[in-house]
Wavefront OBJ file of the C-alpha trace (Angstrom):
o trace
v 175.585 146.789 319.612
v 175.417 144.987 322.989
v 179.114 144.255 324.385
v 179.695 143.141 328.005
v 181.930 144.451 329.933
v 183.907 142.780 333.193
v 185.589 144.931 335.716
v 188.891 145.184 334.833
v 187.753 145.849 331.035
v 186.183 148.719 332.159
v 188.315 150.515 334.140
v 190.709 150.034 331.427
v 188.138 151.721 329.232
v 187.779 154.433 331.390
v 191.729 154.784 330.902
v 191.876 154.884 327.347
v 190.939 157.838 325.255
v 187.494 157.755 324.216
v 185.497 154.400 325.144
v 181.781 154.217 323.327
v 179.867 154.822 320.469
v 180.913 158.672 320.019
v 184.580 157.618 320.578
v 185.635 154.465 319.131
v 182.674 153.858 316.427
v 180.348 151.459 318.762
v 177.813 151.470 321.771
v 178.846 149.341 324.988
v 176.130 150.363 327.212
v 173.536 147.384 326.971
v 170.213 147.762 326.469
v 167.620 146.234 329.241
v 165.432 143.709 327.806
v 161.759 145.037 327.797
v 158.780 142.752 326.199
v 156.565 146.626 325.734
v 156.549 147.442 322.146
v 157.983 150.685 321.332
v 153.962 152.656 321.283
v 153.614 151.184 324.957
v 153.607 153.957 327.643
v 156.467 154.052 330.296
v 155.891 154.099 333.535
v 157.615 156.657 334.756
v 158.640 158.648 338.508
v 160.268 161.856 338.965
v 162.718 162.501 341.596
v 162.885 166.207 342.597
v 159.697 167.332 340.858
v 160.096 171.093 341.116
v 162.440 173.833 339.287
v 164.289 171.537 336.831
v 162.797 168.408 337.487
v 159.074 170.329 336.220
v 160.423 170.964 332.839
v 161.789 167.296 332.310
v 158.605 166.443 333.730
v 156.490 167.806 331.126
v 158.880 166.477 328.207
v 158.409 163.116 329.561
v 154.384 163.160 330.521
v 154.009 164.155 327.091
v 154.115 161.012 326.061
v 154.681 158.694 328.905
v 152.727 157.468 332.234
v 153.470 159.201 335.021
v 153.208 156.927 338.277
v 154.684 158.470 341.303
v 156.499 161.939 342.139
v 158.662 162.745 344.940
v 160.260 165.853 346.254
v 161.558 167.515 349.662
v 159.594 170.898 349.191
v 156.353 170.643 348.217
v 155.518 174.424 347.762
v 158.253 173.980 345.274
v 157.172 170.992 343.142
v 153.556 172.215 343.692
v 152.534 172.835 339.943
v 154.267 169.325 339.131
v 151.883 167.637 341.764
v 149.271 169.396 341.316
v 149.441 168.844 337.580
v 149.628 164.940 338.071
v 146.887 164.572 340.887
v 146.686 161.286 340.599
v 150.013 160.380 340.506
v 151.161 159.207 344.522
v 153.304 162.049 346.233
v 156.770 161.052 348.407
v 159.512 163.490 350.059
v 161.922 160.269 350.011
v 162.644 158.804 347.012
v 163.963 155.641 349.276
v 160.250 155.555 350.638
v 158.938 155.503 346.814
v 160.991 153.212 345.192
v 160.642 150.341 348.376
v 156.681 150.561 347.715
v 156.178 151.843 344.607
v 156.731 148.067 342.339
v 155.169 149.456 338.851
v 157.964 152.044 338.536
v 160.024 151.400 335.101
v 162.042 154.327 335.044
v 162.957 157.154 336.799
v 164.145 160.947 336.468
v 166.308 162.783 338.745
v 166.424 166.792 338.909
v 167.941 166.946 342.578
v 170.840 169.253 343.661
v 173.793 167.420 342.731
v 175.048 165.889 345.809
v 172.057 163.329 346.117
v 172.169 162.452 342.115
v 174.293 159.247 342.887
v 172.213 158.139 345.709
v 168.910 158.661 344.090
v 169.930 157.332 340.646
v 172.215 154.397 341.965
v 169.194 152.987 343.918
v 166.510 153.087 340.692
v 169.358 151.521 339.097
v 170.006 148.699 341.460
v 166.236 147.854 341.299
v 166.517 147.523 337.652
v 165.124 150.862 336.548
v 165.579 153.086 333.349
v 167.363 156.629 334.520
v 167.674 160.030 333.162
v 169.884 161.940 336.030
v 170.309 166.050 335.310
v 173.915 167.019 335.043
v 176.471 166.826 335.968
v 175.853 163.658 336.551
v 177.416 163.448 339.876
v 178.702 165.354 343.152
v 182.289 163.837 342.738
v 184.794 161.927 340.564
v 184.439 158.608 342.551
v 180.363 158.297 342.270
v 180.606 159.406 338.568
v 182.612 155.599 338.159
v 180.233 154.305 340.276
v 177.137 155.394 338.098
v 178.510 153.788 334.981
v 179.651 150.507 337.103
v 175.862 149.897 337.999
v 174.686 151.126 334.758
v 177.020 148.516 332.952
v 176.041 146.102 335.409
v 172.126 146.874 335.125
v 171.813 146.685 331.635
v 169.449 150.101 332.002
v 169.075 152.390 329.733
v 170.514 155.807 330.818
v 171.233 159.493 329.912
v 172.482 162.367 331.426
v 170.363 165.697 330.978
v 173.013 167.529 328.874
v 170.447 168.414 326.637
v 173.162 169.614 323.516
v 174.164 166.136 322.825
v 170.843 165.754 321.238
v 171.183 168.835 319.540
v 171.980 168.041 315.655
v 173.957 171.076 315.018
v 176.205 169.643 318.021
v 176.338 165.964 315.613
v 177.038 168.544 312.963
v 179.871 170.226 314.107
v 181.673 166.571 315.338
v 181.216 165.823 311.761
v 183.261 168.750 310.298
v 185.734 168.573 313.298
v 186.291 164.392 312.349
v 186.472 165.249 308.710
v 189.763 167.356 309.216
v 188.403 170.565 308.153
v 190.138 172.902 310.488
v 192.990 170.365 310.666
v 194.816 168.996 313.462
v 193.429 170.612 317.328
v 195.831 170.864 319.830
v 194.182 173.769 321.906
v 190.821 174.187 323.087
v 189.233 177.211 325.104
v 185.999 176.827 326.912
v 184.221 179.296 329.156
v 181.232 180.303 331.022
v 179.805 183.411 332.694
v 177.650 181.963 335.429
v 179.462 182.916 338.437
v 177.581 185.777 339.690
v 175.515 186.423 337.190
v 173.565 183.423 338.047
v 174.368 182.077 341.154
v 177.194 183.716 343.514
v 180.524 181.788 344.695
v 183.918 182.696 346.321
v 181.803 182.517 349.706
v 183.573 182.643 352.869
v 181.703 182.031 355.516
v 178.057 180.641 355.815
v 174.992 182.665 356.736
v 174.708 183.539 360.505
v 170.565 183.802 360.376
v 168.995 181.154 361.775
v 165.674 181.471 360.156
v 162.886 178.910 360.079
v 162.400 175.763 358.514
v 159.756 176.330 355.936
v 156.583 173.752 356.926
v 156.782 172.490 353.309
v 160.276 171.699 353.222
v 161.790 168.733 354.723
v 165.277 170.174 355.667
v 167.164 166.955 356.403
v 166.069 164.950 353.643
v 167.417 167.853 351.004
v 170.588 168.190 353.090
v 170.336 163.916 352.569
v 174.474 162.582 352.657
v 176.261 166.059 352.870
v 177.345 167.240 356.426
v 174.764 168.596 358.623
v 174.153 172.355 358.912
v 171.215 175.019 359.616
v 168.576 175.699 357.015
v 169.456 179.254 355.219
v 167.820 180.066 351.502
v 171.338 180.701 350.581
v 171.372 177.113 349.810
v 167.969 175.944 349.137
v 165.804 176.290 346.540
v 168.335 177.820 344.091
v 171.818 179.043 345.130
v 173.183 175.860 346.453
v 175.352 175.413 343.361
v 177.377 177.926 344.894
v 178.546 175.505 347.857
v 180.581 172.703 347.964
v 178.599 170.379 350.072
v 175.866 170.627 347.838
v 177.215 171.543 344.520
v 179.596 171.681 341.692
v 179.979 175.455 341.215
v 179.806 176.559 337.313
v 182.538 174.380 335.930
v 180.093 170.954 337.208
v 177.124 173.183 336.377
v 177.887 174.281 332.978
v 180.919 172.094 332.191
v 178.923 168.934 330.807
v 177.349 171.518 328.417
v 180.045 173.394 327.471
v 183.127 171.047 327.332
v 180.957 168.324 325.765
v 181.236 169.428 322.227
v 185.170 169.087 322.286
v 185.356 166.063 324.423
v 183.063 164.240 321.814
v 184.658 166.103 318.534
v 188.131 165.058 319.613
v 187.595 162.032 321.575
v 189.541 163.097 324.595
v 189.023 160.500 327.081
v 190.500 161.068 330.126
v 192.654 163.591 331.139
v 196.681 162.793 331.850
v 196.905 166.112 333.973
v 194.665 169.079 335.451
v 195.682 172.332 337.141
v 193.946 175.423 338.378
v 194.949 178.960 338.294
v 192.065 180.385 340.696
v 191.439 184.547 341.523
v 191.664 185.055 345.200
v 191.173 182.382 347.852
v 189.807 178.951 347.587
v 188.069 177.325 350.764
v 185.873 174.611 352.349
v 182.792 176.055 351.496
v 182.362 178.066 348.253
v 184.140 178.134 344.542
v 186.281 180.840 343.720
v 185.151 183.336 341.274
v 187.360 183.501 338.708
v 189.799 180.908 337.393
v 191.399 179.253 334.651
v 191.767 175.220 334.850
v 194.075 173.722 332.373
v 193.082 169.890 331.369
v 196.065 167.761 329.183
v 194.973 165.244 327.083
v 197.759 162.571 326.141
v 197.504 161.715 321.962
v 194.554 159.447 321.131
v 196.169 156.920 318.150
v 196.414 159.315 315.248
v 195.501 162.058 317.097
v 197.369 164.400 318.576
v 197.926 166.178 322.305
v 195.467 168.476 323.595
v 195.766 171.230 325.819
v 191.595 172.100 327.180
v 191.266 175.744 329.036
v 188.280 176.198 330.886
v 187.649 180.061 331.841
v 185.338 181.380 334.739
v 184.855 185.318 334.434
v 187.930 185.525 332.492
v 188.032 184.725 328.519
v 190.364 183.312 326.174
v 192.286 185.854 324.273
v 190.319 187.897 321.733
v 192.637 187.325 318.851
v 191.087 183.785 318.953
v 187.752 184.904 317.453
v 188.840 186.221 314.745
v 186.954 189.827 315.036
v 183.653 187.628 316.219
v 182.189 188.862 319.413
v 182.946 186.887 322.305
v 179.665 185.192 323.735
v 178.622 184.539 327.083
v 179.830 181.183 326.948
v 180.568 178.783 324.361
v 183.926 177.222 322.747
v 186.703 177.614 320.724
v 188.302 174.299 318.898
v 191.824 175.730 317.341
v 193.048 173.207 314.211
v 195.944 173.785 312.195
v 193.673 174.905 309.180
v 191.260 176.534 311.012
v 189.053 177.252 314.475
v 185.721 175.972 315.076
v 183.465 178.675 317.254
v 180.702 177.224 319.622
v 178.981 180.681 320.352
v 176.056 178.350 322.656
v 176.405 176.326 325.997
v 175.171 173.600 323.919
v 177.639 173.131 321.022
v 175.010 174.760 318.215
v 175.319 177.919 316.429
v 178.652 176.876 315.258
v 180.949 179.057 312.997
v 184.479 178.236 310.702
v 186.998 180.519 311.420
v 188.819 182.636 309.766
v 185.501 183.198 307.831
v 187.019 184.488 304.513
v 189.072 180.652 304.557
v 185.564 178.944 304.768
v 183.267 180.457 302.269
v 183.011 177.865 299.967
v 183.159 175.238 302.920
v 180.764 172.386 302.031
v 179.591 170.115 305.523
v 181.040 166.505 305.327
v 178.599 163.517 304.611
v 176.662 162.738 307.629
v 178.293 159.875 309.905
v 176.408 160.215 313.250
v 172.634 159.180 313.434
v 170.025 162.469 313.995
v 168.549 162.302 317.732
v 164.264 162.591 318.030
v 165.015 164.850 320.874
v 166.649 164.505 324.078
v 164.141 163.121 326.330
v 162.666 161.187 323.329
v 166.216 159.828 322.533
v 166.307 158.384 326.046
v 162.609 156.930 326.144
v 163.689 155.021 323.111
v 166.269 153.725 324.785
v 163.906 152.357 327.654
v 161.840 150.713 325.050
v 164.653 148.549 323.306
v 166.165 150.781 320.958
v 169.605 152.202 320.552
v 171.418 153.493 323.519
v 171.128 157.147 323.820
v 174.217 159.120 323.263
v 174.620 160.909 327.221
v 174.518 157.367 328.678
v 176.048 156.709 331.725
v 178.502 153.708 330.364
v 180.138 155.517 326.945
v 179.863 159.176 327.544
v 178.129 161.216 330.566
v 180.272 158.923 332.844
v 183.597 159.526 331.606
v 182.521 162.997 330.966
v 181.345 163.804 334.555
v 185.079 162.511 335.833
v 186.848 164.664 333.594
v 184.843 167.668 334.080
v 184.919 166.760 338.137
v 188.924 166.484 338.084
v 189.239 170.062 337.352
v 187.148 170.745 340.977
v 189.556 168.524 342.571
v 192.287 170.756 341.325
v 190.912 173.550 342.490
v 190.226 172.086 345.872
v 194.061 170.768 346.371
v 195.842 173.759 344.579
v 198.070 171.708 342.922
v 198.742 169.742 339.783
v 196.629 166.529 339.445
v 198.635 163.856 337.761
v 195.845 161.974 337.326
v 195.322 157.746 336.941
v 191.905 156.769 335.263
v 192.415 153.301 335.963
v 193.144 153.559 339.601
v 190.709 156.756 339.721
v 193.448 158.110 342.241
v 195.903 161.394 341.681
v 199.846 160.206 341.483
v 201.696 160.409 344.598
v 198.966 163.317 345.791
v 196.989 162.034 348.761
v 195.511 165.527 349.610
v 193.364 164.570 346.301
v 191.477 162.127 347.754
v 189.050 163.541 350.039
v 187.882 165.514 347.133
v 187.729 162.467 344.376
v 185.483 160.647 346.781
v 183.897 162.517 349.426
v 182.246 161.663 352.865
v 179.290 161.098 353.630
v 176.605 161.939 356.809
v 176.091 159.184 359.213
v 172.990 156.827 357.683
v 173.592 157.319 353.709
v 176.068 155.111 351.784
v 176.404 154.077 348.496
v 177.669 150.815 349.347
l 1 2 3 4 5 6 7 8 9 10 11 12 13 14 15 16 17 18 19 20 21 22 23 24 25 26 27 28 29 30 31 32 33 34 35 36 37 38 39 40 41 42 43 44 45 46 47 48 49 50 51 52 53 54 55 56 57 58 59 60 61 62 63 64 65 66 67 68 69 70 71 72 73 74 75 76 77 78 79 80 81 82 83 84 85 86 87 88 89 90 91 92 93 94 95 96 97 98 99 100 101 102 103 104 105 106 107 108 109 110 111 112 113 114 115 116 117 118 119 120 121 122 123 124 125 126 127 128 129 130 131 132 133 134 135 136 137 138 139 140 141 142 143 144 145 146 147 148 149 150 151 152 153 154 155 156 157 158 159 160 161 162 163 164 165 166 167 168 169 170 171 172 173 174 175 176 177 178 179 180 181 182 183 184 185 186 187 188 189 190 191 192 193 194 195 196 197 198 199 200 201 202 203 204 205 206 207 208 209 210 211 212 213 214 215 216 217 218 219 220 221 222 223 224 225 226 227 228 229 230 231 232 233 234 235 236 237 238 239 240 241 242 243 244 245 246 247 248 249 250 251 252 253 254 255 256 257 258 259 260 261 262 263 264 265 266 267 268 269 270 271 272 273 274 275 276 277 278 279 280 281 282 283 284 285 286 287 288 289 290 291 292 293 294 295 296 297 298 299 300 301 302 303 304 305 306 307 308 309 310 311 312 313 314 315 316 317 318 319 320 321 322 323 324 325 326 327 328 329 330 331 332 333 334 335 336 337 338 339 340 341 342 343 344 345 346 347 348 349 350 351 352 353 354 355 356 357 358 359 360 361 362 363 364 365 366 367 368 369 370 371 372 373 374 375 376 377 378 379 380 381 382 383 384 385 386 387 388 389 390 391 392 393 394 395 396 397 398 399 400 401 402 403 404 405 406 407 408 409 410 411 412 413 414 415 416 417 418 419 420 421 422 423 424 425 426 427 428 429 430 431 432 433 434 435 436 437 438 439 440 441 442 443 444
C-alpha cells in the first residue's frame, strides 16, 4: 500500500500514536520503482565494513552483488575486504558514493553519530538503505531520516534484527488479541552498562598515543567535535561517550523497547523523565538509571506508563517467581503479564503461568518475515515494505527511544511536542534534540 505523504501530514503522523503498517493496519513508506525482477542480484555497498558491518555483510553477499566497501580502519574491516577482493575499497563513504554510479543500495554499520550522514546521502542519491540501530545519534536526525526516506521512495530498515523475529509477530498477536487485558505499565531493562561497554565517565583519557597507520582518525571522528585519538573510543567502547554514541538505552533500546512500542502502538511519548545514579555530564552516560516514558491513550486504548531500567530491575514480584533475565520486558495487562526474557522480543512467556495453561495463540494477523536482511532485500526489489523502515516504525522508534537521552542530559521533565519535535517551554532541551556539528559536515 503506497500512500504519499506531504509535510505537514507527516509531522502530524509523527504526533499521533502509532503511524504505519504495525500501528494503524497499513504501510506508508513507498516502495522505489525498480524494473529488476525479484531473482536479479542487488548491487550492493557497505558502509563501515568491519565489527558489525562484517556480519550484515555476509547476510547480504549471500545472495546479493557486492560492489564497493568502505571503512575508516582497514585492519579492522580487513576480513570484509579481503573477503570481497574485487569489490573497490574507500575510507569515505562521500568519496564512494560521488564515483561509485552502479551502487543500488547501501548498508551502514558505523558508530552512531555518522549513521544520519552516511545514510541521508545514499538516500538523497536514490539508494536502498539498511542503517544499524539506533538509527540515529539524536532525536532531530531520526525525523530527518524518515523525511528523506518518505521523500525518496527507498526502501529502508533499521538493523533491529527482532522485528523480523516471528516469535516477536507472535507475541503482538496475543498482546492485540486482549489476552492479558488492558496494559497500562511496562518495564524494560538492560544490563549492558559495564558489562559490555563502561559509562558514567568523567573525564577523557590523558594518553596521547598514536594514530594507528590503518586508521583514518578524522574521518571516524567525521561531524562530532574534534578530540585526540584514544582506544577508549575507537574500535569498540565509543558507545560509552556522548559525542559518539547513545549509551545502552540507544544501544539496546530499539531492541528491547520495540516489542511494546509495536504490541501497544505507543507512538510518541507525551512526557519523559530520568531518575539517574550519581552524576550526569558532557561526556559519558551515567550508570544506573531509571527513565520513565508516558504515553497519552491511543483511541480505545488506554495510558501507558514505559520504565526503562539500567543496572537496576523492575520489582521481582513482577515475574511471578520467573528468574529475572539479563534483559528483556515485562508488558503488565489487567488479566495478565506478558514476559520478554530476550533483547529481541522472543522467548515470550504468559504470566501468572497457572492462569495460562490452557492458553491457545490467537489466529495469525501479521505476515511471517524471510529473515531480516532478506525482508529488506525484498523490499529493494519491489515488494512489501519491510517492517523496521525508516517512514512507519524505526523512525518514530529512534525519537522515542532518543527522548529518554535528552532527559537524562537536561535533568528534568521533557514535556515533549512530536509535531514541533521541540520540549514545552524547556530550551535547555534543545542542544540535545539536535546537536552540533564540526565545521565541514552538515546535513543540510
Amino acid at each position: 500500500m503506497t500512500r504519499k505523504l506531504n509535510r505537514r501530514r507527516f509531522l502530524k503522523a509523527g504526533a499521533a500514536a502509532g503511524a504505519g503498517y504495525w500501528l494503524l493496519g497499513g504501510i506508508t513508506e513507498s516502495r522505489a520503482s525498480r524494473q529488476n525482477g525479484p531473482m536479479e542480484r542487488l548491487n550492493v555497498a557497505v558502509i563501515g565494513a568491519g565489527g558489525q558491518g562484517g556480519g550484515n555483510l555476509g547476510n547480504v553477499a549471500r545472495t546479493e552483488n557486492i560492489v564497493a566497501l568502505c571503512d575508516i580502519d582497514e585492519a579492522r574491516a580487513r576480513n570484509s575486504f579481503n573477503a570481497h577482493p574485487k569489490a573497490p575499497k574507500y575510507t569515505d563513504f562521500r568519496v564512494m558514493l560521488e564515483k561509485q554510479k552502479d551502487i543500488e543500495a547501501v548498508v551502514v554499520s558505523t558508530a552512531d553519530h555518522t549513521h544520519a550522514f552516511a545514510s541521508i546521502a545514499a538516500m538523497r542519491l536514490g539508494k536502498h538503505c539498511y542503517c544499524e540501530k539506533p538509527l540515529t545519534h539524536s532525536v532531530w536526525e531520526a525525523r530527518q531520516m524518515r523525511e528523506v526516506a518518505a521523500k525518496q521512495k527507498v526502501a529502508t530498515q533499521m538493523g533491529n534484527q527482532g522485528t523480523s523475529d516471528n516469535a516477536l509477530r507472535e507475541a503482538v498477536e496475543i498482546v492485540r488479541s486482549g489476552a492479558i487485558g488492558d496494559v497500562r505499565e511496562v518495564h524494560v531493562w538492560t544490563d549492558r552498562p559495564g558489562n559490555y561497554w563502561r559509562q558514567g565517565h568523567a573525564n577523557r583519557p590523558k594518553e596521547r598515543p598514536e594514530v594507528p597507520k590503518t586508521l583514518s582518525w578524522d574521518l571516524w571522528l567525521g561531524p562530532a567535535p574534534e578530540r585526540p585519538y584514544h582506544n577508549a573510543y575507537h574500535p569498540f567502547a565509543w558507545r560509552g561517550w556522548w559525542d559518539f554514541g547513545t549509551g545502552a538505552l540507544g544501544d539496546m533500546g530499539c531492541h528491547i523497547m520495540n516489542l511494546p512500542y509495536i504490541a501497544l502502538r505507543l507512538g510518541a511519548p507525551s512526557s519523559v523523565m530520568a531518575e539517574v545514579d550519581g552524576q550526569v555530564n558532557d561526556e559519558s552516560p551515567p550508570n544506573g538509571l531509571i527513565v520513565t516514558y508516558e504515553f497519552p491513550a491511543r483511541g480505545k486504548l488506554p495510558a501507558v506508563r514505559m520504565k526503562w531500567y539500567e543496572v537496576r530491575r523492575p520489582p521481582n514480584e513482577l515475574f511471578h517467581g520467573r528468574r529475572v533475565t539479563s534483559g528483556g520486558s515485562l508488558m503488565v495487562g489487567s488479566r495478565g503479564t506478558l514476559f520478554s526474557q530476550s533483547d529481541y522480543g522472543a522467548n515470550n512467556v504468559l504470566l501468572p503461568e497457572k492462569d495460562f495453561r490452557a492458553f491457545k495463540p490467537p489466529e495469525r494477523t501479521l505476515p511471517r518475515s524471510p529473515g531480516h536482511h532478506a525482508e529488506w532485500i525484498r523490499a529493494c526489489k519491489g515488494g512489501a515494505p519491510a517492517m523496521s523502515n525508516f517512514v512507519d516504525h524505526s523512525g518514530p522508534l529512534t525519537e522515542m527511544v532518543l527522548l529518554g537521552n535528552v532527559a537524562i542530559r537536561v535533568g528534568k521533565r521533557v514535556v515533549w511536542d512530536s509535531e514541533r519535535l521541540r520540549a514545552t517551554d524547556l530550551a535547555a532541551a534543545d542542544r540535545y534534540i539536535h546537536r552540533e556539528y564540526r565545521k565541514g559536515w552538515s546535513l543540510g
